[in-house]
MOPAC internal coordinates of N, CA, C and O (Angstrom, degrees):
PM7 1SCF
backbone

  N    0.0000 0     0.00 0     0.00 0    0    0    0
  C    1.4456 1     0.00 0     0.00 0    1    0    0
  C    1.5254 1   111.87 1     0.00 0    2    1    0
  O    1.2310 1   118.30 1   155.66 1    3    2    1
  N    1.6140 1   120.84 1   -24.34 1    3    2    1
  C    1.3479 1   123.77 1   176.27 1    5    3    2
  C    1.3396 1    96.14 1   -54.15 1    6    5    3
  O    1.2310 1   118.10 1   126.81 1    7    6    5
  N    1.5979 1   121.23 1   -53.19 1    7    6    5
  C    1.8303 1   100.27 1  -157.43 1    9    7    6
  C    1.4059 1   110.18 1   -74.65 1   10    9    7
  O    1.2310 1   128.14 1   148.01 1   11   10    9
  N    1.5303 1   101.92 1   -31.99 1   11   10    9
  C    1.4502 1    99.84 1  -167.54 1   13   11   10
  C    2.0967 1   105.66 1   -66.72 1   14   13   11
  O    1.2310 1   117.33 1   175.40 1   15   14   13
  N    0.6836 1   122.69 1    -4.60 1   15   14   13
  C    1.5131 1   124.19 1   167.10 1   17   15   14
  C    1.7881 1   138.35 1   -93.62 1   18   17   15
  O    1.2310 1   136.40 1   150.94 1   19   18   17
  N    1.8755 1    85.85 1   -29.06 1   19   18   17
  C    1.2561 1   123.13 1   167.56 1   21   19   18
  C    1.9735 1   115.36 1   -75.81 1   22   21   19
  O    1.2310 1   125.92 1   163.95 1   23   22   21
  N    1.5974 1   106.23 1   -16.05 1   23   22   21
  C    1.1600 1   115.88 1   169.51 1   25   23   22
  C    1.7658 1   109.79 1   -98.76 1   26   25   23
  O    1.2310 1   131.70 1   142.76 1   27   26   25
  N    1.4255 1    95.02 1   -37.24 1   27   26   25
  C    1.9831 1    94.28 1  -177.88 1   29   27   26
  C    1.6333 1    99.51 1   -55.74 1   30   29   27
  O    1.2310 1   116.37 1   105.99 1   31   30   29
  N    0.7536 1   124.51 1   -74.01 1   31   30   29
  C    1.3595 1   139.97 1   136.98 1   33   31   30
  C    1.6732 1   124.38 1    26.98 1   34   33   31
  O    1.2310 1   129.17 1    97.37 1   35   34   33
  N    1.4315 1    99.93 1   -82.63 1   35   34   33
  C    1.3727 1    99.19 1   173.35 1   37   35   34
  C    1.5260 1   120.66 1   -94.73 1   38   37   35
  O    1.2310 1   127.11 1   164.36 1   39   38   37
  N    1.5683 1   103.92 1   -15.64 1   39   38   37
  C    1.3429 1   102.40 1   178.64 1   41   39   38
  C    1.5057 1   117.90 1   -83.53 1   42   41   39
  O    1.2310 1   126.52 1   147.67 1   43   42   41
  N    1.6669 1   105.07 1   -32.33 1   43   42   41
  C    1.9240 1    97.86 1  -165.83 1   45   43   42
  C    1.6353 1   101.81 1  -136.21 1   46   45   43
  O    1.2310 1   122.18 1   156.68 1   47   46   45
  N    0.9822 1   113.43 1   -23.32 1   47   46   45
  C    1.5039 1   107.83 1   167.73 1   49   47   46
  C    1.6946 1   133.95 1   -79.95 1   50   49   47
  O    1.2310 1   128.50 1   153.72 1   51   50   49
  N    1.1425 1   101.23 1   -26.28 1   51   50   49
  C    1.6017 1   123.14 1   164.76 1   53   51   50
  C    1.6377 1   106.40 1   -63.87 1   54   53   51
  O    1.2310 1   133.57 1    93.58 1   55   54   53
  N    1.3934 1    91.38 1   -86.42 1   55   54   53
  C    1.8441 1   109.66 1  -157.75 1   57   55   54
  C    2.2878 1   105.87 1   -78.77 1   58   57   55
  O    1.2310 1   124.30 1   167.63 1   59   58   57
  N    1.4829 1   109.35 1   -12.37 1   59   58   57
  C    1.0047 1   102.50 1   164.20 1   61   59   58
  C    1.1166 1   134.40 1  -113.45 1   62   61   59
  O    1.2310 1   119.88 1   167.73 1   63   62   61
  N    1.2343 1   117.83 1   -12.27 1   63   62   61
  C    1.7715 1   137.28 1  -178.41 1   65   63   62
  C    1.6096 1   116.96 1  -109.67 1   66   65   63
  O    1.2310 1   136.49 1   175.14 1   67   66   65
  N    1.4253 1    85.67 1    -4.86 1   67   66   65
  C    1.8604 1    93.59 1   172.17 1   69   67   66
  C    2.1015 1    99.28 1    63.20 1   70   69   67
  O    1.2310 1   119.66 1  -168.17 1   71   70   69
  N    0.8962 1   118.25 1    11.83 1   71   70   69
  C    1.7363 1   117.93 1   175.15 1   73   71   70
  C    1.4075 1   108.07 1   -72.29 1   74   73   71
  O    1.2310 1   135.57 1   -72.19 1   75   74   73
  N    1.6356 1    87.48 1   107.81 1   75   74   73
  C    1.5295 1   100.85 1   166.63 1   77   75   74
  C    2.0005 1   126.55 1  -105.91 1   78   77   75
  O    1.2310 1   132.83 1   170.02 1   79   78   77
  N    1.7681 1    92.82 1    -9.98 1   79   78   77
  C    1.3787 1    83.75 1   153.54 1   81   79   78
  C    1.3942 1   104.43 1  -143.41 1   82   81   79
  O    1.2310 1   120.49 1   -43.89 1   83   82   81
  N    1.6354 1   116.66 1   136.11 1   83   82   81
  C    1.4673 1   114.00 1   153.66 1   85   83   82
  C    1.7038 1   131.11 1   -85.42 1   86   85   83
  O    1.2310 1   121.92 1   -30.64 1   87   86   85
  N    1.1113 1   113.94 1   149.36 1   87   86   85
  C    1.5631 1   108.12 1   161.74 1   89   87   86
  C    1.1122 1   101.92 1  -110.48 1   90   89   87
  O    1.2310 1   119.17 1   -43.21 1   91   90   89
  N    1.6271 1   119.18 1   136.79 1   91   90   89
  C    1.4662 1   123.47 1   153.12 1   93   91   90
  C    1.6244 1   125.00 1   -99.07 1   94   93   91
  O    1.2310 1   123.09 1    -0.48 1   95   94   93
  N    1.2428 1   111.68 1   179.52 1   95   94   93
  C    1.7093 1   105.47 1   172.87 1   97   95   94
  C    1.7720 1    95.69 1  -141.10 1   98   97   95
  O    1.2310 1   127.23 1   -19.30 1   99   98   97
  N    1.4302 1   103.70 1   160.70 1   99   98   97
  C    1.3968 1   119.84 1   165.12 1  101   99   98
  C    1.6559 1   102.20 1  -138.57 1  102  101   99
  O    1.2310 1   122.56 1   -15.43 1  103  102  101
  N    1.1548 1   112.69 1   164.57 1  103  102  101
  C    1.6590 1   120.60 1   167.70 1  105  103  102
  C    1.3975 1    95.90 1   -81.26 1  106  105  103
  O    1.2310 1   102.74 1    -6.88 1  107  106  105
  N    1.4462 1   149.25 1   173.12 1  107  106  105
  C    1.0434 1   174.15 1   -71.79 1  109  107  106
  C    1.6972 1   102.86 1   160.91 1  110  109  107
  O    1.2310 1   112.68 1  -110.98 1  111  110  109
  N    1.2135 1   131.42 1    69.02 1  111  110  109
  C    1.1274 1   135.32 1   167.06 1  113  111  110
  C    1.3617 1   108.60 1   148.24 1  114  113  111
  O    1.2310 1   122.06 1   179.85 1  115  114  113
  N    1.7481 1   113.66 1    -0.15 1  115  114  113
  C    1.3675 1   123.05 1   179.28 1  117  115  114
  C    1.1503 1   124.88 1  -107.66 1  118  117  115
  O    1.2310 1   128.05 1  -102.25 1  119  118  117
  N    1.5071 1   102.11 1    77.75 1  119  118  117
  C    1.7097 1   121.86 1   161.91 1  121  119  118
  C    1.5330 1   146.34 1     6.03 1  122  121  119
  O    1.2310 1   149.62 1   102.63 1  123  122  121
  N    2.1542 1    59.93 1   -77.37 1  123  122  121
  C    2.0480 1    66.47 1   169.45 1  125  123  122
  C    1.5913 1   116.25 1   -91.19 1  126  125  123
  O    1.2310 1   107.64 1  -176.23 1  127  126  125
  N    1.3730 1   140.67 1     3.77 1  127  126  125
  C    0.9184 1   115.25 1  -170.44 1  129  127  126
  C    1.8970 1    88.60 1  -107.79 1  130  129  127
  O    1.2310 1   121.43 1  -178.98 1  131  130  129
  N    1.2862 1   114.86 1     1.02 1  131  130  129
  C    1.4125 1   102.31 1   170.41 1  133  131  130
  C    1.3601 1   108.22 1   -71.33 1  134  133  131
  O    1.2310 1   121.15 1   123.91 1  135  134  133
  N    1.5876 1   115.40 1   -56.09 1  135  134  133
  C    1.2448 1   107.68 1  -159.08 1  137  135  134
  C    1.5051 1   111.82 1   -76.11 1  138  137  135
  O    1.2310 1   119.62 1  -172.40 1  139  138  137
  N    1.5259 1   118.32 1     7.60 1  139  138  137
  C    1.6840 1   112.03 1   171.22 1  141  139  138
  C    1.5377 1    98.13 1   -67.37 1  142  141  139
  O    1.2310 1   123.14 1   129.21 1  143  142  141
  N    1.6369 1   111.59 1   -50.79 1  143  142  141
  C    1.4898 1    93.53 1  -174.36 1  145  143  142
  C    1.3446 1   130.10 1   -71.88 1  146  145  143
  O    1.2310 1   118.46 1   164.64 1  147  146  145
  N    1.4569 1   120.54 1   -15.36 1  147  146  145
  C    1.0698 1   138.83 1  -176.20 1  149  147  146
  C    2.0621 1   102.06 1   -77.13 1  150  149  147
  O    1.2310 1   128.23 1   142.33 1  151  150  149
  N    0.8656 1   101.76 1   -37.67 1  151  150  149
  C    1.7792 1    98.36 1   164.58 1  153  151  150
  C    1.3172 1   122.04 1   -66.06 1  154  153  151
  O    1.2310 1   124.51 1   144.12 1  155  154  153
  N    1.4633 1   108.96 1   -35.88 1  155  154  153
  C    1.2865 1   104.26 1  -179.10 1  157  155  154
  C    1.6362 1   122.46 1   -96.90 1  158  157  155
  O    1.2310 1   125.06 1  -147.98 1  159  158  157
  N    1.6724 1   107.89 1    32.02 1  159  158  157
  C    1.4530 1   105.23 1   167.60 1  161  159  158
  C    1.8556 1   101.60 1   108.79 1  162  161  159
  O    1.2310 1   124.68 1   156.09 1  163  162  161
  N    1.6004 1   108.62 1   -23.91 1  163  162  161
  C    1.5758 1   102.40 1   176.84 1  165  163  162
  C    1.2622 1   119.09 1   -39.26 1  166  165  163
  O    1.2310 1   109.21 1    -7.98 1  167  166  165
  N    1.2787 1   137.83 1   172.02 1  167  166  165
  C    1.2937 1   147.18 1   154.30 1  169  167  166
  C    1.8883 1   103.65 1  -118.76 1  170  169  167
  O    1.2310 1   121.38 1   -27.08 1  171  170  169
  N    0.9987 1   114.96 1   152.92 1  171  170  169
  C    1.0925 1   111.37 1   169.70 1  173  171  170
  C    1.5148 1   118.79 1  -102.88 1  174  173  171
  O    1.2310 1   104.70 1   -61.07 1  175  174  173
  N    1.5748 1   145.88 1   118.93 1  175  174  173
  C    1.1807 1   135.66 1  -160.51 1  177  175  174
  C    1.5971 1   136.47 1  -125.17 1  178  177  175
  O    1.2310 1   132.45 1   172.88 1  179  178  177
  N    1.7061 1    93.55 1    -7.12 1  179  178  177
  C    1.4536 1    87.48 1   144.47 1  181  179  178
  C    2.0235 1    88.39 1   168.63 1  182  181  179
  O    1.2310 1   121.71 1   -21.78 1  183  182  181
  N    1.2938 1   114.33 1   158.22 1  183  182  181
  C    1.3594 1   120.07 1   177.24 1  185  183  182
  C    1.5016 1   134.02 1   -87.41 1  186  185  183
  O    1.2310 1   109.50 1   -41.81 1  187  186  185
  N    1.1684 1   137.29 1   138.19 1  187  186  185
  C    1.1779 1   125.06 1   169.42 1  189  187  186
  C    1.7454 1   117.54 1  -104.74 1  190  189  187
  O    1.2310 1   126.63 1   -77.12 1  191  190  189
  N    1.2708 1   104.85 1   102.88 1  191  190  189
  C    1.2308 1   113.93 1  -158.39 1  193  191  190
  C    1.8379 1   109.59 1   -64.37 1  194  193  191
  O    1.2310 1   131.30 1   133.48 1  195  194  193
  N    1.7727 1    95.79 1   -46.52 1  195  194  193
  C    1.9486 1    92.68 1  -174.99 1  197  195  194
  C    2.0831 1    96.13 1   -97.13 1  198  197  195
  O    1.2310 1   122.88 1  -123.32 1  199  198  197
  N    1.2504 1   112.09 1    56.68 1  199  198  197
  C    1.4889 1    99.44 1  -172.62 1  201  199  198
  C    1.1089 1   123.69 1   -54.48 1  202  201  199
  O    1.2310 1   119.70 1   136.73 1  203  202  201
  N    1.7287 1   118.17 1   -43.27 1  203  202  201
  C    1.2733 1   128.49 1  -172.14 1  205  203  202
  C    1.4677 1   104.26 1  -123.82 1  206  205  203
  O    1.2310 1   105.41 1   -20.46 1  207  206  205
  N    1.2093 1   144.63 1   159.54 1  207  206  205
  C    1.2782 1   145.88 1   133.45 1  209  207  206
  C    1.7161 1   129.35 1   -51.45 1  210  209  207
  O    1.2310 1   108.66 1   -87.29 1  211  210  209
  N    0.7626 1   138.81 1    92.71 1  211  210  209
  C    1.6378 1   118.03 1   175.73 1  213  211  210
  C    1.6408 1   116.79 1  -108.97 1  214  213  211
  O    1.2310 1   125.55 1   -24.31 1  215  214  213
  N    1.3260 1   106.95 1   155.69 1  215  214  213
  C    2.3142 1    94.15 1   172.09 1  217  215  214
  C    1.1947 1   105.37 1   -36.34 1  218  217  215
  O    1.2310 1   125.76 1   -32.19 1  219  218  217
  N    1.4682 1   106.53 1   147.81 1  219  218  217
  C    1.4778 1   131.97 1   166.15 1  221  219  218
  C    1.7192 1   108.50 1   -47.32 1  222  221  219
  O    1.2310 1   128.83 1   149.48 1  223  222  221
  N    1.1716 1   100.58 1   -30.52 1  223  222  221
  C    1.9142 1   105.38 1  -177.25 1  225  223  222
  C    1.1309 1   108.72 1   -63.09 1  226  225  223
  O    1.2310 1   126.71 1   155.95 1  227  226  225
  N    1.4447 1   104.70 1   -24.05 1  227  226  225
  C    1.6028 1    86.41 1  -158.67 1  229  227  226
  C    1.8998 1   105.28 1  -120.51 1  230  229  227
  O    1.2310 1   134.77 1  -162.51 1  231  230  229
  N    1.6150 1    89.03 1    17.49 1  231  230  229
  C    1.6686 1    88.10 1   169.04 1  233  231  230
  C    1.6171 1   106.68 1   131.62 1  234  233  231
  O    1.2310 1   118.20 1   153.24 1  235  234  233
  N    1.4200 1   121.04 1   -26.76 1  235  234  233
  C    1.1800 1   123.02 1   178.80 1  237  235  234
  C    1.4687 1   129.27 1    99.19 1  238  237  235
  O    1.2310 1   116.33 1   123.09 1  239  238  237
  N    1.3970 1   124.58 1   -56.91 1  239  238  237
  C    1.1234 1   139.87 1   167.56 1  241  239  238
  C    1.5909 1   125.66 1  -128.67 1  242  241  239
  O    1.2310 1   119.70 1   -38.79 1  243  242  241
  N    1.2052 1   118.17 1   141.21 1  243  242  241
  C    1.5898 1   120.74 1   176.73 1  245  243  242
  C    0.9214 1   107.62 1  -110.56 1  246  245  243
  O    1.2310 1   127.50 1   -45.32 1  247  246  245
  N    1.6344 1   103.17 1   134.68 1  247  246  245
  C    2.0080 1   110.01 1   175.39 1  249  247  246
  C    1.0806 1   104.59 1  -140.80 1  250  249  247
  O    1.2310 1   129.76 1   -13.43 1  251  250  249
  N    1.9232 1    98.78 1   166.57 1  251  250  249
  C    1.8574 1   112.77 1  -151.04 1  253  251  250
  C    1.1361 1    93.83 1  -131.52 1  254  253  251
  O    1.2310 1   127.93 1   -30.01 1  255  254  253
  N    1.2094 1   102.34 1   149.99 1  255  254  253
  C    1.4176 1   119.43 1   167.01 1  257  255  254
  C    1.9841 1   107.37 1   -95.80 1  258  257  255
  O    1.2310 1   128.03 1   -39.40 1  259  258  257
  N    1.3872 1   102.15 1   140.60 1  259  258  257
  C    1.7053 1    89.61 1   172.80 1  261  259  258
  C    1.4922 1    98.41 1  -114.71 1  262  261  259
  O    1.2310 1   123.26 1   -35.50 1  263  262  261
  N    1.3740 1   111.35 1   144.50 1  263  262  261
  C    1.5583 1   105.49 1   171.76 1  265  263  262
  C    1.6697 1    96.53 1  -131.77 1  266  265  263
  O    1.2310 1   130.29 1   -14.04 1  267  266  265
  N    1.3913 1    97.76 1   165.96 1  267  266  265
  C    2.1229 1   115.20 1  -177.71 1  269  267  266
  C    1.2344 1    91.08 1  -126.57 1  270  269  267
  O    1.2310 1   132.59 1   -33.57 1  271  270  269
  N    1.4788 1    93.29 1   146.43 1  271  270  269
  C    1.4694 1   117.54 1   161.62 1  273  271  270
  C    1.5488 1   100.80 1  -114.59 1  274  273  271
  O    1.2310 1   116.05 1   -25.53 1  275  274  273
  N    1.1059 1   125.10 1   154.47 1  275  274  273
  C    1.5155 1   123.74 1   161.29 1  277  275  274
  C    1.5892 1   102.06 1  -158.56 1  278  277  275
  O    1.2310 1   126.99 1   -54.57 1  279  278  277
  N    1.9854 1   104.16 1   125.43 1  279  278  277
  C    1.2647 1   109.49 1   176.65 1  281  279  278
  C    1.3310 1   135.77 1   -66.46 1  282  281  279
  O    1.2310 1   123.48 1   167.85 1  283  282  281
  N    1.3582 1   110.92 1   -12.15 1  283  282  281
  C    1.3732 1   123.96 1   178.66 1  285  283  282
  C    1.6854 1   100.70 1   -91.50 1  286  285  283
  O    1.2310 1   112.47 1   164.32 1  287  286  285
  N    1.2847 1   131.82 1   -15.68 1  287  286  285
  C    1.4100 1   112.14 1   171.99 1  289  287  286
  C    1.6480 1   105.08 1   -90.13 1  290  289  287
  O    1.2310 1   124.63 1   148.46 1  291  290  289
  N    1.1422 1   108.72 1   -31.54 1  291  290  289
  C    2.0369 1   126.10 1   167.13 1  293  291  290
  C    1.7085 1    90.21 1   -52.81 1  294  293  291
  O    1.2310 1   103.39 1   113.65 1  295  294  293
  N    1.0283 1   148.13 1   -66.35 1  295  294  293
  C    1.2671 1   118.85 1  -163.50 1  297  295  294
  C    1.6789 1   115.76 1  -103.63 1  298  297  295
  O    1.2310 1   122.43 1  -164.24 1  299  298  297
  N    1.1867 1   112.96 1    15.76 1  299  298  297
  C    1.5347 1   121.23 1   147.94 1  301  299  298
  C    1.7294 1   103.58 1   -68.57 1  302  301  299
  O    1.2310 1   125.04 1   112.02 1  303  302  301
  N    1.1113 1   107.92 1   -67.98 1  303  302  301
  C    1.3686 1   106.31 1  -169.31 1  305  303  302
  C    1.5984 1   122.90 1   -46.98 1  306  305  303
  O    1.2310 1   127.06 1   149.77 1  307  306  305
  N    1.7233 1   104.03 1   -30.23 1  307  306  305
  C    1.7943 1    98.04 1   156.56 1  309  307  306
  C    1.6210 1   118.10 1   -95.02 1  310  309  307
  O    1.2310 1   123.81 1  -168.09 1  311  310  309
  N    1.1614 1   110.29 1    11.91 1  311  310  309
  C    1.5972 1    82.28 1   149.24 1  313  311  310
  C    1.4080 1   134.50 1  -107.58 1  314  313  311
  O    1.2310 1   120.10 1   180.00 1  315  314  313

């Protein structure tokens, strides 16, 4: 999932949509979809601990992680 985002990314969201910052989200216990964004330059910037409500069965509350991308700190970092 890193490349395939690392291609949305460089192929059509960059050079065709003019996007110079993304936000991503993960659920709060979801690993792998943090560290896809986190490979591809995310930062992570702060959590939302009660995001969603869900039944008590199944845990009570859902929380998010928010992460930024920003292209101007992405091409600081290669030079």
């Amino acid at each position: 999932m890193s490349l395939a985002l690392r291609t949305l990314m460089s192929e059509w969201m960059v050079p065709r949509v003019n996007c110079h910052n993304i936000t991503g989200t993960a659920l709060i216990g979801n690993r792998a979809s943090s560290k896809v964004l986190l490979n591809n330059g995310f930062v992570q910037m702060e959590d939302i601990p009660e995001w969603a409500p869900i039944p008590e069965g199944r845990g009570g509350k859902m929380g998010l992680h928010i992460f930024r991308w920003s292209l101007s700190k992405s091409r600081d970092e290669k030079d």
